[in-house]
C-alpha positions as CSV (number, residue, x, y, z in Angstrom):
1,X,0.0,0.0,0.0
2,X,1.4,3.2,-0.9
3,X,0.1,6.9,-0.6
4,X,-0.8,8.5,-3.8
5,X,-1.4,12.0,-4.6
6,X,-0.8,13.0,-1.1
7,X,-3.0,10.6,0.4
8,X,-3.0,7.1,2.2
9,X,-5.9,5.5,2.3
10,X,-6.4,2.9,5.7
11,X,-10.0,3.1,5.8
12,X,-10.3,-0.7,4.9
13,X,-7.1,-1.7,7.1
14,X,-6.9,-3.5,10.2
15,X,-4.4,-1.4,12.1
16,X,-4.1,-3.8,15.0
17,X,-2.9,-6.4,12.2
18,X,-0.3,-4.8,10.0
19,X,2.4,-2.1,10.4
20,X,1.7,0.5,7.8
21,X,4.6,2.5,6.0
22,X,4.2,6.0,4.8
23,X,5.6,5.4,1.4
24,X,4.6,7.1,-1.7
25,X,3.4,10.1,-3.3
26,X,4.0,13.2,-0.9
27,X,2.6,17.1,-1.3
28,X,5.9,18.8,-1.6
29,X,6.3,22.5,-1.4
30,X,10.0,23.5,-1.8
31,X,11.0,26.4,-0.3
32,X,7.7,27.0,1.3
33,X,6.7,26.2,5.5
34,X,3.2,25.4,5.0
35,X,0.9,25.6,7.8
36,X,-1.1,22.3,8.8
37,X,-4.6,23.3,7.7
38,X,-3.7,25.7,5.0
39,X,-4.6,24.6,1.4
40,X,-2.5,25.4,-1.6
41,X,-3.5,25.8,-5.2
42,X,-0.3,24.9,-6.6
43,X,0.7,21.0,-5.4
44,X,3.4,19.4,-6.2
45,X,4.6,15.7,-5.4
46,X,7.5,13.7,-4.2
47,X,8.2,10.3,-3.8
48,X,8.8,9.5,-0.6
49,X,11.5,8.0,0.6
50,X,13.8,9.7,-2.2
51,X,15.9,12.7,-2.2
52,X,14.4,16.0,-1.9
53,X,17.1,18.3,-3.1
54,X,17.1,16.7,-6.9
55,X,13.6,18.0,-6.4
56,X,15.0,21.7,-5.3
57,X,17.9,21.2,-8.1
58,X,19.8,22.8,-5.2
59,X,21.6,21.2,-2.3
60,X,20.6,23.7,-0.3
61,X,17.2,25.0,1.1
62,X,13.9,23.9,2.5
63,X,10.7,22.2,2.3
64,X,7.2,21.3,3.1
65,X,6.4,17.6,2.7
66,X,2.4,16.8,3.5
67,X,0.0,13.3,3.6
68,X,-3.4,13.0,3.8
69,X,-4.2,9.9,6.2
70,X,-7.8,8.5,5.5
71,X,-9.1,6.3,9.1
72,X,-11.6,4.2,9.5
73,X,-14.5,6.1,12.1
74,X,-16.6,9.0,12.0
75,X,-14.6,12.1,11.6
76,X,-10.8,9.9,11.0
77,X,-9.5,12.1,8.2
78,X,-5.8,13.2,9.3
């Protein structure tokens, strides 16, 4: 299972069965600190685990890396 388009989808997973691993598609903002709740028109993504500097084309610099976890329950989204 692997996160795509900034979200991970666990609503049909039995947590107390599996260990889960946060691979795939991130939202990526380089050289942006985003706020958690704050929604951005302009979305990029990175796969994660990689290198985030090829994304950048710099080795210097910062980022904003964001996933979307989906929960089973009323009122789970993450």
């Amino acid at each position: 299972m692997r996160a795509t388009a900034g979200v991970l989808d666990l609503r049909e997973v039995d947590l107390s069965k599996v260990s889960i691993t946060l691979d795939g598609e991130w939202e990526f903002f380089g050289m942006e600190f985003i706020e958690p709740g704050v929604e951005k028109k302009e979305v990029s993504f990175i796969d994660v685990p990689s290198i985030w500097n090829e994304k950048l084309n710099s080795k210097y610099g910062y980022a904003s890396y964001r996933l979307k976890l989906l929960l089973q329950g009323p009122g789970s989204i993450l």
